[in-house]
C-alpha positions as CSV (number, residue, x, y, z in Angstrom):
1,X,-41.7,-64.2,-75.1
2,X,-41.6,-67.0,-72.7
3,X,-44.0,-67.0,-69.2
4,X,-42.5,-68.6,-66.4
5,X,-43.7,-69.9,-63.1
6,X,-42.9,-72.0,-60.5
7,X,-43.5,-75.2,-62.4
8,X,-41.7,-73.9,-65.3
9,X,-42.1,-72.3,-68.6
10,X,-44.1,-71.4,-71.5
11,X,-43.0,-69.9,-75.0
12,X,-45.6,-67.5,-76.4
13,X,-45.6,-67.2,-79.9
14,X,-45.1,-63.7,-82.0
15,X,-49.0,-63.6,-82.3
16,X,-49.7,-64.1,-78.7
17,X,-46.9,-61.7,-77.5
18,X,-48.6,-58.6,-79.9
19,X,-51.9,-59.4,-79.1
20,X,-50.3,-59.0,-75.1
21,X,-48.3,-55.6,-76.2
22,X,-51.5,-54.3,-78.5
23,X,-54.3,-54.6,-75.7
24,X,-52.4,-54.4,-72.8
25,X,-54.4,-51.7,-71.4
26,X,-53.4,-48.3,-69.1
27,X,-50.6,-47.5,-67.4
28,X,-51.7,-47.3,-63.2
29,X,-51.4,-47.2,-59.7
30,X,-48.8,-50.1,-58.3
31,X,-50.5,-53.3,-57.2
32,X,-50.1,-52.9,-53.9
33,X,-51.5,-56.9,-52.6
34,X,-48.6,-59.3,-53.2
35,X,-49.9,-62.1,-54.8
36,X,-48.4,-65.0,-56.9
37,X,-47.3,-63.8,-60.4
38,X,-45.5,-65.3,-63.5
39,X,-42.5,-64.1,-65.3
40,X,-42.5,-62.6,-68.9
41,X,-38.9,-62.6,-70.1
42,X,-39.2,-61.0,-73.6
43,X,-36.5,-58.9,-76.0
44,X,-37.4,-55.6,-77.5
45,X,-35.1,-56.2,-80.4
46,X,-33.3,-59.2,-81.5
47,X,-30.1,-57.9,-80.2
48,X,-31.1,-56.0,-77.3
49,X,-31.1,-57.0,-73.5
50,X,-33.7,-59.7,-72.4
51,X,-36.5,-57.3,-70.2
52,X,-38.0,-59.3,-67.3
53,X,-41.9,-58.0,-66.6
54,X,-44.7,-59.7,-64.4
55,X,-48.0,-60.7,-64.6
56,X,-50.3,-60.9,-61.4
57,X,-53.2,-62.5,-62.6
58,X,-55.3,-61.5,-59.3
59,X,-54.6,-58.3,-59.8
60,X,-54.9,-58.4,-63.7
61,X,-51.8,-56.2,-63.8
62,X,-48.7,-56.1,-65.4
63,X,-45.1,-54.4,-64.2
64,X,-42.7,-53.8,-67.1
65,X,-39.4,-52.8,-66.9
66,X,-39.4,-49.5,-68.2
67,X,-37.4,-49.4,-71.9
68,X,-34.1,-47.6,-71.7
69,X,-33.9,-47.3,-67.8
70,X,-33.1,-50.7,-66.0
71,X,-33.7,-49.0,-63.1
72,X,-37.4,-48.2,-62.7
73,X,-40.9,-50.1,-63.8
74,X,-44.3,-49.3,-64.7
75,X,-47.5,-51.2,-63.7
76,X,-50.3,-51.4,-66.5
77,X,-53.7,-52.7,-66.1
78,X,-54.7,-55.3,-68.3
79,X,-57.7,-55.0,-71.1
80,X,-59.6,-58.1,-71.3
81,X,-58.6,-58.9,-74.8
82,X,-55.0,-58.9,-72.8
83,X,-56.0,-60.9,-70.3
84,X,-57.3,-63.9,-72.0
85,X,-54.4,-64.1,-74.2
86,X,-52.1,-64.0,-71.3
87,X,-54.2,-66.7,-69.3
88,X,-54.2,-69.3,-71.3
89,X,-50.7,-69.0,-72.8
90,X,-49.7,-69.3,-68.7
91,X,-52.1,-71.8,-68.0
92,X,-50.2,-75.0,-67.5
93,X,-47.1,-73.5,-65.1
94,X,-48.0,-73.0,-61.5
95,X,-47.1,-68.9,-60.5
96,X,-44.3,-68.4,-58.2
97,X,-45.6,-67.2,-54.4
98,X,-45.0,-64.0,-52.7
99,X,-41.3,-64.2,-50.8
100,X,-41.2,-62.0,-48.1
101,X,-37.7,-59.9,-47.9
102,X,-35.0,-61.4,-47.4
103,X,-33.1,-58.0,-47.2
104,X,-34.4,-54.0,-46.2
105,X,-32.6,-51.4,-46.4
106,X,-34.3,-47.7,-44.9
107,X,-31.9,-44.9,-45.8
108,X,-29.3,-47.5,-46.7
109,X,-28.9,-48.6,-43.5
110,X,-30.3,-52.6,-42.6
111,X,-33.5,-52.8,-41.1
112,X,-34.3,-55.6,-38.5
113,X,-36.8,-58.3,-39.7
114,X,-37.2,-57.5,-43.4
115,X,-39.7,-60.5,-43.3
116,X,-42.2,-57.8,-41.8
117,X,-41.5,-55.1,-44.2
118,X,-44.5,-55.8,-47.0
119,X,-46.7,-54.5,-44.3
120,X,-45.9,-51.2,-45.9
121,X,-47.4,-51.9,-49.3
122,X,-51.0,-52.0,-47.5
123,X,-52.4,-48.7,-46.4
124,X,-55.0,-46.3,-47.8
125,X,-54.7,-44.7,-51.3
126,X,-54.2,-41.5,-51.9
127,X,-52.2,-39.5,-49.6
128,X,-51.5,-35.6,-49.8
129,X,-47.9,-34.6,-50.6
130,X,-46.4,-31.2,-51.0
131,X,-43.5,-30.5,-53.6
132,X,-41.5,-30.5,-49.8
133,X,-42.2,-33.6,-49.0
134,X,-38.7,-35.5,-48.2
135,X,-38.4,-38.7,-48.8
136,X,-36.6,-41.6,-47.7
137,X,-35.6,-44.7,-49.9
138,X,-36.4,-48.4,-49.2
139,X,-35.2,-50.9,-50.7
140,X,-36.0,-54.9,-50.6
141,X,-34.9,-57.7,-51.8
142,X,-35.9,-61.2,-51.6
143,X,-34.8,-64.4,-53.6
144,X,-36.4,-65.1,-55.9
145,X,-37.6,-61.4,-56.7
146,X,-40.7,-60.7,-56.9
147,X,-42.5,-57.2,-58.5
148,X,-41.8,-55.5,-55.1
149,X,-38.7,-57.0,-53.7
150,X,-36.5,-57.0,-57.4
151,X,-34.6,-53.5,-56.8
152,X,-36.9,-51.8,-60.0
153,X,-39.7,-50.3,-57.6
154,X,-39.2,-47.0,-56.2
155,X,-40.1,-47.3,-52.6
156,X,-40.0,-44.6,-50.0
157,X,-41.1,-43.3,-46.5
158,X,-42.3,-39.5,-45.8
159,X,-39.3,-38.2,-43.6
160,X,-39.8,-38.3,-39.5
161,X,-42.8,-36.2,-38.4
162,X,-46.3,-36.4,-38.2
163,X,-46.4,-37.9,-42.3
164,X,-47.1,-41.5,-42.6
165,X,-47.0,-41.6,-46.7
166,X,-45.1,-44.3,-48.5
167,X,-44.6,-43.9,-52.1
168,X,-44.2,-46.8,-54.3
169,X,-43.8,-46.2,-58.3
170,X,-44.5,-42.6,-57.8
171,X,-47.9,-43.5,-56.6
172,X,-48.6,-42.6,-52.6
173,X,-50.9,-43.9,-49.8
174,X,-50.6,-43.9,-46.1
175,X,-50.0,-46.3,-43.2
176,X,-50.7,-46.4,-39.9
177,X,-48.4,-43.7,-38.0
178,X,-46.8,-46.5,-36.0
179,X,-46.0,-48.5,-39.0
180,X,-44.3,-45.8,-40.4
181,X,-42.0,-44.3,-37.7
182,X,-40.9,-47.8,-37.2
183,X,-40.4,-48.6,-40.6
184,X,-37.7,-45.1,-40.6
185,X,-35.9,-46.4,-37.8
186,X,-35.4,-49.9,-39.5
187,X,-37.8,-51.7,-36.7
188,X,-39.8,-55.0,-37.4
189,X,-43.2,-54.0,-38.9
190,X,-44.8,-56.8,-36.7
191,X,-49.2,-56.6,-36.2
Protein backbone atom coordinates (compact mmCIF):
# COMPACT_ATOMS: atom_id res chain seq x y z
CA UNK A 1 0.00 0.00 0.00
CA UNK A 2 1.56 3.36 -0.65
CA UNK A 3 0.16 6.86 1.25
CA UNK A 4 0.35 9.79 -0.82
CA UNK A 5 0.17 13.50 -0.21
CA UNK A 6 0.94 16.51 -1.52
CA UNK A 7 4.69 16.25 -0.98
CA UNK A 8 4.64 12.84 -2.22
CA UNK A 9 4.58 9.27 -1.18
CA UNK A 10 5.10 6.72 1.26
CA UNK A 11 5.19 2.76 0.80
CA UNK A 12 3.64 0.90 3.76
CA UNK A 13 4.85 -2.37 4.28
CA UNK A 14 2.59 -5.78 4.36
CA UNK A 15 2.67 -5.46 8.30
CA UNK A 16 1.63 -1.93 8.41
CA UNK A 17 -1.14 -2.30 5.75
CA UNK A 18 -2.86 -5.41 7.97
CA UNK A 19 -2.40 -3.90 11.05
CA UNK A 20 -4.51 -0.70 9.00
CA UNK A 21 -7.10 -3.44 7.42
CA UNK A 22 -7.32 -5.46 11.05
CA UNK A 23 -8.15 -2.45 13.40
CA UNK A 24 -9.55 -0.24 11.13
CA UNK A 25 -12.53 0.27 13.13
CA UNK A 26 -16.63 0.72 12.15
CA UNK A 27 -18.13 1.47 9.24
CA UNK A 28 -20.06 5.30 9.75
CA UNK A 29 -21.69 8.39 9.00
CA UNK A 30 -19.68 10.41 5.95
CA UNK A 31 -17.26 12.94 7.17
CA UNK A 32 -19.01 15.72 6.38
CA UNK A 33 -15.94 18.72 7.18
CA UNK A 34 -13.56 18.70 4.25
CA UNK A 35 -10.28 18.68 5.47
CA UNK A 36 -6.85 17.76 4.03
CA UNK A 37 -6.48 13.97 3.53
CA UNK A 38 -3.82 11.46 2.03
CA UNK A 39 -4.19 8.88 -0.58
CA UNK A 40 -4.01 5.12 0.09
CA UNK A 41 -3.59 3.46 -3.32
CA UNK A 42 -3.61 -0.34 -2.36
CA UNK A 43 -4.54 -3.79 -4.52
CA UNK A 44 -6.80 -6.37 -3.07
CA UNK A 45 -5.05 -9.10 -5.04
CA UNK A 46 -1.94 -9.15 -6.89
CA UNK A 47 -3.75 -9.00 -10.19
CA UNK A 48 -6.68 -7.01 -9.35
CA UNK A 49 -7.40 -3.24 -9.98
CA UNK A 50 -5.34 -0.69 -7.87
CA UNK A 51 -8.42 0.77 -5.20
CA UNK A 52 -7.77 4.39 -4.25
CA UNK A 53 -9.18 5.13 -0.41
CA UNK A 54 -8.49 8.30 1.93
CA UNK A 55 -7.47 9.02 5.07
CA UNK A 56 -8.54 12.37 6.84
CA UNK A 57 -6.58 12.42 9.80
CA UNK A 58 -8.79 15.31 11.43
CA UNK A 59 -11.55 13.42 11.16
CA UNK A 60 -9.76 10.02 11.99
CA UNK A 61 -11.75 8.46 9.09
CA UNK A 62 -11.26 6.52 6.31
CA UNK A 63 -13.41 6.33 2.78
CA UNK A 64 -12.73 3.12 0.86
CA UNK A 65 -13.86 2.29 -2.40
CA UNK A 66 -16.26 -0.31 -1.88
CA UNK A 67 -14.81 -3.96 -3.28
CA UNK A 68 -16.58 -5.07 -6.48
CA UNK A 69 -18.57 -1.74 -7.20
CA UNK A 70 -16.20 1.14 -8.52
CA UNK A 71 -18.97 3.13 -8.18
CA UNK A 72 -19.77 3.83 -4.49
CA UNK A 73 -17.53 4.16 -1.09
CA UNK A 74 -17.81 3.64 2.42
CA UNK A 75 -16.42 5.79 5.32
CA UNK A 76 -14.99 3.84 8.50
CA UNK A 77 -13.99 5.31 11.64
CA UNK A 78 -10.59 4.59 12.70
CA UNK A 79 -9.69 2.41 16.06
CA UNK A 80 -6.70 3.90 17.64
CA UNK A 81 -4.49 0.87 17.15
CA UNK A 82 -5.44 2.11 13.33
CA UNK A 83 -4.72 5.29 13.72
CA UNK A 84 -1.25 5.23 15.03
CA UNK A 85 -0.12 2.91 12.47
CA UNK A 86 -1.52 5.12 9.79
CA UNK A 87 0.12 8.38 11.35
CA UNK A 88 3.27 7.60 11.38
CA UNK A 89 3.56 5.55 8.16
CA UNK A 90 2.15 9.20 6.57
CA UNK A 91 4.12 11.23 8.62
CA UNK A 92 6.79 12.69 6.39
CA UNK A 93 4.35 13.79 3.18
CA UNK A 94 2.37 16.91 3.60
CA UNK A 95 -1.82 15.99 2.93
CA UNK A 96 -3.26 17.35 -0.13
CA UNK A 97 -5.91 20.49 0.73
CA UNK A 98 -9.57 20.53 0.16
CA UNK A 99 -10.33 21.75 -3.72
CA UNK A 100 -13.37 23.20 -4.05
CA UNK A 101 -15.50 21.94 -7.35
CA UNK A 102 -14.41 22.54 -10.20
CA UNK A 103 -17.59 20.99 -11.79
CA UNK A 104 -21.57 20.48 -10.27
CA UNK A 105 -23.90 18.91 -11.84
CA UNK A 106 -27.89 19.01 -10.05
CA UNK A 107 -30.08 16.59 -12.02
CA UNK A 108 -27.43 16.43 -14.70
CA UNK A 109 -27.75 19.76 -15.63
CA UNK A 110 -24.51 22.39 -14.74
CA UNK A 111 -24.90 24.34 -11.78
CA UNK A 112 -23.41 28.08 -11.60
CA UNK A 113 -20.46 28.47 -9.17
CA UNK A 114 -19.60 24.84 -8.25
CA UNK A 115 -16.85 26.60 -6.06
CA UNK A 116 -19.90 27.29 -3.58
CA UNK A 117 -21.29 23.94 -3.68
CA UNK A 118 -19.38 22.15 -0.35
CA UNK A 119 -21.71 24.40 1.57
CA UNK A 120 -24.08 21.48 1.24
CA UNK A 121 -21.96 18.95 3.15
CA UNK A 122 -22.54 21.22 6.48
CA UNK A 123 -25.91 21.05 7.92
CA UNK A 124 -27.43 19.26 10.97
CA UNK A 125 -27.48 15.40 11.26
CA UNK A 126 -30.08 13.41 11.10
CA UNK A 127 -32.93 14.33 9.01
CA UNK A 128 -36.33 12.42 8.73
CA UNK A 129 -37.01 10.66 5.37
CA UNK A 130 -39.92 8.66 4.28
CA UNK A 131 -39.51 5.57 1.77
CA UNK A 132 -41.22 8.62 -0.71
CA UNK A 133 -38.73 10.76 -0.36
CA UNK A 134 -37.46 11.71 -4.13
CA UNK A 135 -34.26 12.44 -4.63
CA UNK A 136 -32.19 14.33 -6.85
CA UNK A 137 -28.39 13.49 -7.76
CA UNK A 138 -25.41 15.83 -7.38
CA UNK A 139 -22.50 15.25 -8.57
CA UNK A 140 -18.94 17.15 -8.18
CA UNK A 141 -15.90 17.10 -9.37
CA UNK A 142 -12.79 18.90 -8.70
CA UNK A 143 -9.09 18.25 -9.77
CA UNK A 144 -7.46 16.74 -7.96
CA UNK A 145 -10.43 14.67 -6.31
CA UNK A 146 -10.89 14.73 -3.22
CA UNK A 147 -13.31 12.16 -0.91
CA UNK A 148 -16.29 14.36 -1.85
CA UNK A 149 -15.59 15.70 -5.30
CA UNK A 150 -14.06 12.03 -6.96
CA UNK A 151 -17.59 10.86 -8.54
CA UNK A 152 -17.73 7.63 -5.69
CA UNK A 153 -20.01 9.56 -3.17
CA UNK A 154 -23.58 9.39 -3.49
CA UNK A 155 -24.80 12.87 -3.21
CA UNK A 156 -28.41 14.14 -3.44
CA UNK A 157 -31.09 16.87 -2.64
CA UNK A 158 -34.74 16.10 -1.27
CA UNK A 159 -36.97 17.05 -4.45
CA UNK A 160 -38.52 20.83 -4.53
CA UNK A 161 -40.85 21.43 -1.48
CA UNK A 162 -40.67 22.32 1.85
CA UNK A 163 -37.65 19.25 2.41
CA UNK A 164 -34.19 20.61 2.82
CA UNK A 165 -32.32 16.98 3.27
CA UNK A 166 -29.14 16.15 1.44
CA UNK A 167 -28.05 12.69 1.45
CA UNK A 168 -24.52 11.83 1.19
CA UNK A 169 -23.33 7.98 1.33
CA UNK A 170 -26.80 6.99 2.32
CA UNK A 171 -26.46 9.04 5.46
CA UNK A 172 -28.97 12.33 5.58
CA UNK A 173 -28.87 15.81 7.41
CA UNK A 174 -30.42 19.00 6.58
CA UNK A 175 -29.56 22.52 5.31
CA UNK A 176 -30.82 25.64 5.53
CA UNK A 177 -34.12 25.85 3.27
CA UNK A 178 -32.51 28.54 1.22
CA UNK A 179 -29.41 26.50 0.63
CA UNK A 180 -31.28 23.91 -0.59
CA UNK A 181 -33.84 25.30 -3.12
CA UNK A 182 -30.89 27.01 -4.61
CA UNK A 183 -28.76 24.21 -4.67
CA UNK A 184 -32.00 22.31 -6.98
CA UNK A 185 -32.07 25.11 -9.28
CA UNK A 186 -28.12 24.90 -9.88
CA UNK A 187 -27.67 28.60 -8.09
CA UNK A 188 -24.30 29.69 -6.29
CA UNK A 189 -24.55 28.48 -2.62
CA UNK A 190 -22.91 31.83 -1.58
CA UNK A 191 -23.19 32.94 2.68
Amino acid sequence: MDGCGLSGCVQLGLDQSQQIWSNAGQVGRPLRAPSPFYVLRYRWYASGPEQPSYYVPAGRALRVADEGDERSATWIWLGRPALSVIDRAVAGPAPYPVTPPKTVTVAEKPARWPETYLRLLSGRGGGWMTPATIWITVTMRSDPPTPWTDGLADFRISAPGRSRLVMLDGWVHTVLLRIANRARRGLPLSP
